[in-house]
N, CA, C and O atoms as CSV, one atom per row, in Angstrom:
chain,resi,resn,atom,element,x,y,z
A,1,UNK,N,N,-17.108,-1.943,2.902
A,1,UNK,CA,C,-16.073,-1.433,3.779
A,1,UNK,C,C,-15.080,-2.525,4.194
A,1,UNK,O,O,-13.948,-2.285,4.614
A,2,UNK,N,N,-15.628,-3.795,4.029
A,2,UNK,CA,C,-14.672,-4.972,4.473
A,2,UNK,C,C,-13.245,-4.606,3.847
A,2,UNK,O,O,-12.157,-4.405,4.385
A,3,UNK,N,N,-13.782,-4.590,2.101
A,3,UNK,CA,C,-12.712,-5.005,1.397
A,3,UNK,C,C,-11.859,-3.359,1.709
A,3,UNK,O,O,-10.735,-3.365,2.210
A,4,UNK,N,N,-12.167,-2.776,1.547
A,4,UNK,CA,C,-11.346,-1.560,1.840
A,4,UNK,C,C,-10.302,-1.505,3.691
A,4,UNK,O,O,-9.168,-1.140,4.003
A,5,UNK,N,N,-11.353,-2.020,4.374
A,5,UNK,CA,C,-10.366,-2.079,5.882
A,5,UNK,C,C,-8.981,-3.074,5.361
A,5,UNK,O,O,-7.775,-2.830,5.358
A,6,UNK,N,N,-9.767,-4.278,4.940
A,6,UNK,CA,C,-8.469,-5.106,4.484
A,6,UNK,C,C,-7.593,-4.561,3.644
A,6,UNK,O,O,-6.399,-4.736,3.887
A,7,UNK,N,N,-7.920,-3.919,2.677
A,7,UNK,CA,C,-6.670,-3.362,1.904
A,7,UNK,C,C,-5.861,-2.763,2.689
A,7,UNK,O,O,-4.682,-3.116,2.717
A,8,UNK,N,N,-6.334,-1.719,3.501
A,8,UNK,CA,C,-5.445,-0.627,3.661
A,8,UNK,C,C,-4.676,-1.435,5.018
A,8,UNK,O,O,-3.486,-1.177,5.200
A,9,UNK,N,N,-5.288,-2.294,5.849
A,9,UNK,CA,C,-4.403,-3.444,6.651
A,9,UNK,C,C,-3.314,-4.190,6.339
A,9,UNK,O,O,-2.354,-4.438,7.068
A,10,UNK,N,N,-3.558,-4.627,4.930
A,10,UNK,CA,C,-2.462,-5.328,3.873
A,10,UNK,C,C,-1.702,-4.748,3.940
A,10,UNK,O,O,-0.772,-5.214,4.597
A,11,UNK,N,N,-1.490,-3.245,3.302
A,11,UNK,CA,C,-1.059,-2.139,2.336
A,11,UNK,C,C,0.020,-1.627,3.753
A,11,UNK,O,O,1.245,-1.592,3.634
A,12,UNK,N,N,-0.722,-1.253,5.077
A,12,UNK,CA,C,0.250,-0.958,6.680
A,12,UNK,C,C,1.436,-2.601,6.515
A,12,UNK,O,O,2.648,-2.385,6.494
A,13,UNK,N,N,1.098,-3.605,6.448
A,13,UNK,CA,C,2.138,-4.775,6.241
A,13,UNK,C,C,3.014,-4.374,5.167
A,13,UNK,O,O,4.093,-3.806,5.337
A,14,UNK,N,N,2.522,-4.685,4.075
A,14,UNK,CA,C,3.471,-4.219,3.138
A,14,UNK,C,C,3.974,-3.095,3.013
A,14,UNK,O,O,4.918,-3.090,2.223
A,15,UNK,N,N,3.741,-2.157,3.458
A,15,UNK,CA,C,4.785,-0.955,3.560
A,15,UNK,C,C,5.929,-1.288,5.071
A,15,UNK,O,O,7.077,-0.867,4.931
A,16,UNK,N,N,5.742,-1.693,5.831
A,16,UNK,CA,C,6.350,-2.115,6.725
A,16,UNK,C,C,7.513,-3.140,6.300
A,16,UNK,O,O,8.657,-3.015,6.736
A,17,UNK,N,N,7.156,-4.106,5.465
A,17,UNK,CA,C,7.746,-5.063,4.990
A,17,UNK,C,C,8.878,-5.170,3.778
A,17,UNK,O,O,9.647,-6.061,3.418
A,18,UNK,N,N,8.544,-3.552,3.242
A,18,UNK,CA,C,8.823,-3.073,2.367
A,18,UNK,C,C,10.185,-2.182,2.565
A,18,UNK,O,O,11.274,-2.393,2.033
A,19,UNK,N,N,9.762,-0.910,3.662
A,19,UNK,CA,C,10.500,0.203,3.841
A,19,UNK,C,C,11.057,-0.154,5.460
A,19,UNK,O,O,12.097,0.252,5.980
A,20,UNK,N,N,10.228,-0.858,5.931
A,20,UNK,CA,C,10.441,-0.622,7.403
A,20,UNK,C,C,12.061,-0.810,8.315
A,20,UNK,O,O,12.501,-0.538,9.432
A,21,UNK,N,N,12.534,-1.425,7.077
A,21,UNK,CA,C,14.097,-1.971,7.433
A,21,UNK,C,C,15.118,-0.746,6.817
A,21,UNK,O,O,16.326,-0.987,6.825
A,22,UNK,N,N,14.705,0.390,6.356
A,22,UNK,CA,C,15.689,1.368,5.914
A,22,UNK,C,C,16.075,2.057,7.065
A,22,UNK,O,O,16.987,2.856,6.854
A,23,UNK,N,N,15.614,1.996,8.380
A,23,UNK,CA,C,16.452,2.487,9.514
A,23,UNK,C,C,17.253,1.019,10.468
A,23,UNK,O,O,17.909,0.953,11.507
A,24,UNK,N,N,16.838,0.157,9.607
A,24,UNK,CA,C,18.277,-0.859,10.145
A,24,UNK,C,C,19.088,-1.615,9.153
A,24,UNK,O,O,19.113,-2.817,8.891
A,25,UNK,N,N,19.875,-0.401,8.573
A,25,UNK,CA,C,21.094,-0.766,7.831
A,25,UNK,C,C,22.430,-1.355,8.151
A,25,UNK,O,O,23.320,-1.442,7.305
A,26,UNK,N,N,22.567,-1.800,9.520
A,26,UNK,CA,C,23.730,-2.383,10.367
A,26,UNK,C,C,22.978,-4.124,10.242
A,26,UNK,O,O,23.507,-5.175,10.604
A,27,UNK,N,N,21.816,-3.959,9.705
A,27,UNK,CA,C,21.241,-5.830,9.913
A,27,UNK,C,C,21.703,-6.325,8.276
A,27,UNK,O,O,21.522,-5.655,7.259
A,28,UNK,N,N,22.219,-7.421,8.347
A,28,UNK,CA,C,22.519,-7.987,7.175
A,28,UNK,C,C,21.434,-8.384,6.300
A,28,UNK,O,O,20.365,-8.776,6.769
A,29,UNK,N,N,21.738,-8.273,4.537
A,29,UNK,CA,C,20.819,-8.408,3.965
A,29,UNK,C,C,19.661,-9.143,3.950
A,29,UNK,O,O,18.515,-9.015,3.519
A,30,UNK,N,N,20.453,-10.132,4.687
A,30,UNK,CA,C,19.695,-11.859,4.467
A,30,UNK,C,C,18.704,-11.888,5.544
A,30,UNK,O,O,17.546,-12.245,5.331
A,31,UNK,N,N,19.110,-11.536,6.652
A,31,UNK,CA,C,18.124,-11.144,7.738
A,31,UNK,C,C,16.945,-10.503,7.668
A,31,UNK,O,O,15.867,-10.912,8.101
A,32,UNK,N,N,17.238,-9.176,6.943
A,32,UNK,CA,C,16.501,-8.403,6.413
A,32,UNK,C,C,15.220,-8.458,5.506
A,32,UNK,O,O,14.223,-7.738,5.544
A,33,UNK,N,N,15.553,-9.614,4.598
A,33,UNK,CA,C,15.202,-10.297,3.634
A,33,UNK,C,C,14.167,-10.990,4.369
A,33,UNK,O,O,13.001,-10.707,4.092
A,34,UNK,N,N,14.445,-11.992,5.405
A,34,UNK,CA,C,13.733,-12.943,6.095
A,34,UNK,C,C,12.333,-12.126,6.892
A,34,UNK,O,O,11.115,-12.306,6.931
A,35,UNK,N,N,13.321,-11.148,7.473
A,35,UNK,CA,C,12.017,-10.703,8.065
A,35,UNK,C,C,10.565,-9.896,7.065
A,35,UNK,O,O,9.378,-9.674,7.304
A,36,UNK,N,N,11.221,-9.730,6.238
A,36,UNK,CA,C,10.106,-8.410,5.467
A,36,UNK,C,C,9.335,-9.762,4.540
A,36,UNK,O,O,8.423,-9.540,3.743
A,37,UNK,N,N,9.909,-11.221,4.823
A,37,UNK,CA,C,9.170,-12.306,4.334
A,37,UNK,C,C,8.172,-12.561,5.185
A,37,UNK,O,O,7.043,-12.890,4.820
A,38,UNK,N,N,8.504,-12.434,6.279
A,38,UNK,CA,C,7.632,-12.940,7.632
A,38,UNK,C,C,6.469,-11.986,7.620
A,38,UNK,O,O,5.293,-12.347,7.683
A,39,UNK,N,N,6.969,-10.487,7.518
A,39,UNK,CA,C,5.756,-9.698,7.761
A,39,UNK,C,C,4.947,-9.529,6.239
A,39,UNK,O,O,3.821,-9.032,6.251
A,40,UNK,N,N,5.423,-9.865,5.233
A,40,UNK,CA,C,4.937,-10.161,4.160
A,40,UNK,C,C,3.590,-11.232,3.566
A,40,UNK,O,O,2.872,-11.266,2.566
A,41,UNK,N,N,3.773,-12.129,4.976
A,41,UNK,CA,C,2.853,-13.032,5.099
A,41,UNK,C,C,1.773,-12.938,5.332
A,41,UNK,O,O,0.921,-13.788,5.072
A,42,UNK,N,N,1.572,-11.749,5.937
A,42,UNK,CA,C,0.675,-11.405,6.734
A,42,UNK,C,C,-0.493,-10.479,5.904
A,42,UNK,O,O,-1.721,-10.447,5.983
A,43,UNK,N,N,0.607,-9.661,4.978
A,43,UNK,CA,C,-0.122,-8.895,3.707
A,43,UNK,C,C,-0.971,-9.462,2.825
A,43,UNK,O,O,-2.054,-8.940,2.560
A,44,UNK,N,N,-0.521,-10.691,2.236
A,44,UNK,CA,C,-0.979,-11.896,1.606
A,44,UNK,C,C,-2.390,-12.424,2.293
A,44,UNK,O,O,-3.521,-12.716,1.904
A,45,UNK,N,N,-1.626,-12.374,3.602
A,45,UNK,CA,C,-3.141,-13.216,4.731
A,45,UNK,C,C,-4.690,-12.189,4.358
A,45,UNK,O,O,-5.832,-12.612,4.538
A,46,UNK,N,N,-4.358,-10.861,3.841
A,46,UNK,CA,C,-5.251,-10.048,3.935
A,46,UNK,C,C,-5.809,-9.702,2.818
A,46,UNK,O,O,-6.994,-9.838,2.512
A,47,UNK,N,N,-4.577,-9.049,1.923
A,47,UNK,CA,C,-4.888,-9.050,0.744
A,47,UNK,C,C,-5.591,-9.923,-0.555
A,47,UNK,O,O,-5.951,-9.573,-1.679
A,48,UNK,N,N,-5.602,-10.909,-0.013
A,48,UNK,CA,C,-5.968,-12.175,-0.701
A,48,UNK,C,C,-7.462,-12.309,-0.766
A,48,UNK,O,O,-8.129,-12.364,-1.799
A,49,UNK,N,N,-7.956,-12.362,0.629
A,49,UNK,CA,C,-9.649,-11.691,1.198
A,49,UNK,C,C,-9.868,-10.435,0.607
A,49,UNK,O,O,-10.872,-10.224,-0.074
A,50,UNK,N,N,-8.995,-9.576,0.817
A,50,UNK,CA,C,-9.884,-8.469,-0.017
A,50,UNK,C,C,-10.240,-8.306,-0.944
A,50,UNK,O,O,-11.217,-7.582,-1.141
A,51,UNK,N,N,-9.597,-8.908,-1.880
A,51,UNK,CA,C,-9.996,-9.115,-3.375
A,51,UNK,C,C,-11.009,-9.969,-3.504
A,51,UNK,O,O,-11.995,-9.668,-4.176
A,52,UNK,N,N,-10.889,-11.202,-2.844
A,52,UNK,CA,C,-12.212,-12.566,-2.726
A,52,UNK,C,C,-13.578,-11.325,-2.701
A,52,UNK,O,O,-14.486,-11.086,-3.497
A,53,UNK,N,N,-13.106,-10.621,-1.137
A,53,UNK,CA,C,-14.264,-10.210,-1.268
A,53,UNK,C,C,-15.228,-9.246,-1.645
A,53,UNK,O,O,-16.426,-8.972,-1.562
A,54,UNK,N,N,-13.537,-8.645,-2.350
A,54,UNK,CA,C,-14.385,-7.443,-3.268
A,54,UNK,C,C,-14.609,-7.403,-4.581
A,54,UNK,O,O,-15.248,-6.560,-5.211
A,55,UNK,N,N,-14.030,-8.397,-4.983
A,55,UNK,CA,C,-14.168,-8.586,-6.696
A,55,UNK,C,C,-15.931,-9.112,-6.685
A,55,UNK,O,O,-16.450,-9.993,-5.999
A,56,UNK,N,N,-16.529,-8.239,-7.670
A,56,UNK,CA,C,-18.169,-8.235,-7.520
A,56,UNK,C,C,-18.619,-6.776,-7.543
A,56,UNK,O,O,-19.050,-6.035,-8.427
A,57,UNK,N,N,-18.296,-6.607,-5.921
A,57,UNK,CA,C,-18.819,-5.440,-6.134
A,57,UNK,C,C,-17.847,-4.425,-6.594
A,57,UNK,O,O,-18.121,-3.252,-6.851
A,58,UNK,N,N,-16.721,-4.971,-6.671
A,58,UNK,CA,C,-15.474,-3.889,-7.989
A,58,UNK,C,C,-14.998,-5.262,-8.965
A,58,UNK,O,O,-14.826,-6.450,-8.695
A,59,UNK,N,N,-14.885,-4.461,-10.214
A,59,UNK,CA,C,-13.828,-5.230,-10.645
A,59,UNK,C,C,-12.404,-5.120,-10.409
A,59,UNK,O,O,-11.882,-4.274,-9.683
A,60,UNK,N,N,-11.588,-6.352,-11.302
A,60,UNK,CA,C,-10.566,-5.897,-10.914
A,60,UNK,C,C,-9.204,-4.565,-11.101
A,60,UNK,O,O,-8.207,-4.339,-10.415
A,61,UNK,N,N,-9.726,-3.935,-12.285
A,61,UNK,CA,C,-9.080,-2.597,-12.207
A,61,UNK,C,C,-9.330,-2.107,-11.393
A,61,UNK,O,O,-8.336,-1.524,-10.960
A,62,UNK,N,N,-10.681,-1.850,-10.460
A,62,UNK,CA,C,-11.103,-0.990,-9.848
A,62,UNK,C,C,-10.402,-1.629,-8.454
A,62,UNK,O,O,-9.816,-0.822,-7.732
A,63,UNK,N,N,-10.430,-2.838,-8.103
A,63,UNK,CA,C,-9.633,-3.075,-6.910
A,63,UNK,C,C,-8.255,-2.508,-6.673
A,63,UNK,O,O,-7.694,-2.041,-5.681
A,64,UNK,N,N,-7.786,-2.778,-8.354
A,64,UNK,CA,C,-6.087,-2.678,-8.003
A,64,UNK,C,C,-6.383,-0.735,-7.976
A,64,UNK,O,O,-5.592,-0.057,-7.322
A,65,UNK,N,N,-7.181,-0.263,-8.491
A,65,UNK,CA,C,-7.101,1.406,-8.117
A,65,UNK,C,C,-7.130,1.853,-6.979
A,65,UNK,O,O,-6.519,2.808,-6.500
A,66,UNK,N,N,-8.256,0.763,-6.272
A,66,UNK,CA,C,-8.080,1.321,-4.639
A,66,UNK,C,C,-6.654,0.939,-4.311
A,66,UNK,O,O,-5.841,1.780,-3.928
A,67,UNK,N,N,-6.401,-0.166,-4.445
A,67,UNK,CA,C,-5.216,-0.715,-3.540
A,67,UNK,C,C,-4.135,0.197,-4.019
A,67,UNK,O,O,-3.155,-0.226,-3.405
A,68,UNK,N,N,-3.823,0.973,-4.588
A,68,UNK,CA,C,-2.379,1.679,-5.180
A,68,UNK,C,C,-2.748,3.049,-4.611
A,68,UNK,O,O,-1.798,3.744,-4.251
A,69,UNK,N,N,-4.185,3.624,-4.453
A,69,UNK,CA,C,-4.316,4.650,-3.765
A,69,UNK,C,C,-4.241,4.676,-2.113
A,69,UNK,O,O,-3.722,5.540,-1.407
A,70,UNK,N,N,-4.961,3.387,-1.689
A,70,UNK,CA,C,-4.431,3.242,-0.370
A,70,UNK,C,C,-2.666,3.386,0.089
A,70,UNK,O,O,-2.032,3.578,1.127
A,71,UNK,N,N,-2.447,3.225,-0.977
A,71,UNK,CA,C,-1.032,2.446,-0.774
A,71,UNK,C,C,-0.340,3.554,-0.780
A,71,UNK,O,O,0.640,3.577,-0.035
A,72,UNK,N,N,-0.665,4.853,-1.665
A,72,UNK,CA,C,-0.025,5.962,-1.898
A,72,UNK,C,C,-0.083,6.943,-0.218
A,72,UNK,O,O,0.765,7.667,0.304
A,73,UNK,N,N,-1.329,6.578,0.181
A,73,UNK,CA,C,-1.933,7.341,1.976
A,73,UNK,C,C,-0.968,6.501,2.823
A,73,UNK,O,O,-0.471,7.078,3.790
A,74,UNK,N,N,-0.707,5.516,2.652
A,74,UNK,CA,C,-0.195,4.525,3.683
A,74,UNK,C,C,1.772,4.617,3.699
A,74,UNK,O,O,2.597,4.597,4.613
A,75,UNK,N,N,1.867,4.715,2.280
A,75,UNK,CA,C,3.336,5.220,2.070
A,75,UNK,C,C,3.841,6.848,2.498
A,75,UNK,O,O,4.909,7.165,3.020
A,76,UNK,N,N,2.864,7.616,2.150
A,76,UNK,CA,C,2.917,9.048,2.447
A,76,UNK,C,C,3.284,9.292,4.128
A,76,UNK,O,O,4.151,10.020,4.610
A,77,UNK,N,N,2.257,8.376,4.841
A,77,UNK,CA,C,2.074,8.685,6.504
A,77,UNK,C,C,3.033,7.941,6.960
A,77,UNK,O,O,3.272,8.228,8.133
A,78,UNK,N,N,3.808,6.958,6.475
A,78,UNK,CA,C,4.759,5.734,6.847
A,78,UNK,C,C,6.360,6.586,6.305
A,78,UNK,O,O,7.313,6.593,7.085
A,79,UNK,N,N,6.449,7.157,5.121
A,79,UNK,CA,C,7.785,7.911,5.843
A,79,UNK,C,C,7.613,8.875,5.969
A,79,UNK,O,O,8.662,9.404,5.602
A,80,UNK,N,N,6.794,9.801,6.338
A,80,UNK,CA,C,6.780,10.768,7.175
A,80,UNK,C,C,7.041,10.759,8.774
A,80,UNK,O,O,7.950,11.400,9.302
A,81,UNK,N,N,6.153,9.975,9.445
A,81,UNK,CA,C,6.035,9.832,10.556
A,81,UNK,C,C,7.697,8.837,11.214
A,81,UNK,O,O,8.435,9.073,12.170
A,82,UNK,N,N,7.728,7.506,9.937
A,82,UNK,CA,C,8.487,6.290,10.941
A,82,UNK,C,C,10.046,6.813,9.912
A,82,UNK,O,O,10.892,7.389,10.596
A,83,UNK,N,N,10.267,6.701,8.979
A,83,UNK,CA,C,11.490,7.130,8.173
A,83,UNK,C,C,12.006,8.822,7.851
A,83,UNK,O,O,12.929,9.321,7.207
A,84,UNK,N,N,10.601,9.489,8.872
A,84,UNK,CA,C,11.044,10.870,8.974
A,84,UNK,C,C,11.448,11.997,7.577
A,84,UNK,O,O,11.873,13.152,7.599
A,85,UNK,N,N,11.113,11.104,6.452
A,85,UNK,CA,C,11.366,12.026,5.570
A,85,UNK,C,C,10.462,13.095,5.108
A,85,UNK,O,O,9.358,12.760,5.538
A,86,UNK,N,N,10.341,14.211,4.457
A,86,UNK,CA,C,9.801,14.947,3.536
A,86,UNK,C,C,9.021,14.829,2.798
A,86,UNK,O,O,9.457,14.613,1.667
A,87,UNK,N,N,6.986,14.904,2.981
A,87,UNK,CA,C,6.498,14.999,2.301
A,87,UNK,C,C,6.462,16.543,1.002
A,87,UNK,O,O,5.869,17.619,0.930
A,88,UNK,N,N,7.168,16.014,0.431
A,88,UNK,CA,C,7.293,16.923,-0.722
A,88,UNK,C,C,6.075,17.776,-1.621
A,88,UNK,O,O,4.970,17.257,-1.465
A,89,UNK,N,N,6.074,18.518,-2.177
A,89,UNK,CA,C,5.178,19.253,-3.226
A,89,UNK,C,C,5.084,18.701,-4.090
A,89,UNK,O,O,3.985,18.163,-4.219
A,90,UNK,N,N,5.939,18.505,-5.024
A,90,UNK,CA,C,5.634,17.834,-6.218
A,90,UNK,C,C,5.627,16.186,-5.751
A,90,UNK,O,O,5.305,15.426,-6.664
A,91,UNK,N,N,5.895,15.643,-4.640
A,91,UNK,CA,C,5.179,14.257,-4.712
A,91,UNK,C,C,3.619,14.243,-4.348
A,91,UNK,O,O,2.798,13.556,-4.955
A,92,UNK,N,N,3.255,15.282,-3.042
A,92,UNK,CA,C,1.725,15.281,-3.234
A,92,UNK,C,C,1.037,15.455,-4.745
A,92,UNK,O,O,0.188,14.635,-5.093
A,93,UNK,N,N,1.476,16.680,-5.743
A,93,UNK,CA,C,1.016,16.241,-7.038
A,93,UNK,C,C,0.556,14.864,-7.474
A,93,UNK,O,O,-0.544,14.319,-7.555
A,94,UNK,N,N,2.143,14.409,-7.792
A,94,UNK,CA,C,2.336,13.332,-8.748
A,94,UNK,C,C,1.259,12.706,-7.893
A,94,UNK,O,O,0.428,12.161,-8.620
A,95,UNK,N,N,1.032,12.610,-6.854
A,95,UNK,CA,C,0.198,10.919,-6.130
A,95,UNK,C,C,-1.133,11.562,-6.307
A,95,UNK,O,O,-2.063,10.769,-6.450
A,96,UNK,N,N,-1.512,13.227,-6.333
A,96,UNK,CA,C,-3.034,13.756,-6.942
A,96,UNK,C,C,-3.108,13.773,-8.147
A,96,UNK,O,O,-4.167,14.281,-8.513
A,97,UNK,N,N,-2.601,13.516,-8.787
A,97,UNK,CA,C,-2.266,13.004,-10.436
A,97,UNK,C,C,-2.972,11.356,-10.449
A,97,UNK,O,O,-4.056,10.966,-10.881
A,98,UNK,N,N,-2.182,10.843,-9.981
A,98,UNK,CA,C,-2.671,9.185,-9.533
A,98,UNK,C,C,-4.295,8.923,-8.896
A,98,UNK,O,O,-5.019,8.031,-9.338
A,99,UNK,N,N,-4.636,9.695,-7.989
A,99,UNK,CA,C,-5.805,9.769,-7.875
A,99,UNK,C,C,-6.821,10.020,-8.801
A,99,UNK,O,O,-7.744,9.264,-9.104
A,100,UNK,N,N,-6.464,11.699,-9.442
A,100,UNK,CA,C,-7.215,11.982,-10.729
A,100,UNK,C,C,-7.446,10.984,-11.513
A,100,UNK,O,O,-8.521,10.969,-12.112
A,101,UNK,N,N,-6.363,9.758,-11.727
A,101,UNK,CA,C,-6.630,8.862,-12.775
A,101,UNK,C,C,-7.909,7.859,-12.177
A,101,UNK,O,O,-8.704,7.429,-13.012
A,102,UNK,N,N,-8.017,7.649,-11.346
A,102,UNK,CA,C,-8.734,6.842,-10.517
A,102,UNK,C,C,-10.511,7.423,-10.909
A,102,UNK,O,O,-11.529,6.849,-10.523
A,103,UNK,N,N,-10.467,8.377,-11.551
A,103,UNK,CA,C,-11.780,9.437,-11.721
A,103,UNK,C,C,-12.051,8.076,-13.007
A,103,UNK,O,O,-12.978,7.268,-13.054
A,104,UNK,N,N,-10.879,8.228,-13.930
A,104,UNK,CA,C,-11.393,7.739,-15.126
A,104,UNK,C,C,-11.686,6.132,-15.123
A,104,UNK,O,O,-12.450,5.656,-15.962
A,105,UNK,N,N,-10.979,5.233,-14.038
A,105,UNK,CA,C,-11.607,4.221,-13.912
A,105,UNK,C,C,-12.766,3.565,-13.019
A,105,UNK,O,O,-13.280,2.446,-13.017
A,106,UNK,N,N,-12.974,4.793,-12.217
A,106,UNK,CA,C,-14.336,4.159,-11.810
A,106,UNK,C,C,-16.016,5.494,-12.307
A,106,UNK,O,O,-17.082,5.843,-11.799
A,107,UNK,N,N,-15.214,5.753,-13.556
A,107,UNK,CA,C,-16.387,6.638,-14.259
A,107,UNK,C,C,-17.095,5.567,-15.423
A,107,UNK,O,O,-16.499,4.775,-16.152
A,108,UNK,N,N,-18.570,5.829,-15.334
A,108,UNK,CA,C,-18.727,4.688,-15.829
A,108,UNK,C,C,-19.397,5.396,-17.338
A,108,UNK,O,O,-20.529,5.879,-17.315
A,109,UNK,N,N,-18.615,5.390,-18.536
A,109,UNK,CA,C,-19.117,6.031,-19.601
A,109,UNK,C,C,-19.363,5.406,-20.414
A,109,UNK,O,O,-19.831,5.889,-21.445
């Protein structure tokens, strides 16, 4: 559970760091830039451990599967809630599509 709290801790930074500046389009690029570096740091601070400490008991496909599925929950609830947009139909698909794939890499045949 470590490595999973940390991901999805990372994954809240980097979406922040990422999107979080599309409701301040009056701040100049460079600013912009700086900050999503700053909170970027922080993703790194985490992400970095989670892998340390989950590579073992996953490999690493299987890490980067969690981390892109976290990432898909964490992006979904992040502009919905803070950028207010439209969780869509066919994007829930496409991202249960992405999951489905996740069947075939941690199936062990």
């Amino acid at each position: 559970m470590t490595t999973i709290f940390l991901l999805t801790a990372s994954n809240v930074f980097m979406t922040v760091a990422w999107y979080g500046h599309l409701k301040f389009k009056e701040v100049t690029l460079w600013k912009v830039v700086l900050a999503s570096w700053g909170i970027a740091f922080f993703e790194y601070c985490l992400m970095v451990p989670a892998n340390r400490f989950g590579h073992g008991q996953f490999n690493a496909a299987e890490l980067k599967t969690i981390q892109e599925i976290i990432t898909l929950i964490v992006f979904s609830v992040f502009s919905v809630v803070y950028l207010n947009e439209e969780l869509r139909w066919n994007y829930v698909v496409g991202f249960l599509l992405i999951v489905a794939a996740a069947f075939f890499i941690f199936k062990k045949w």
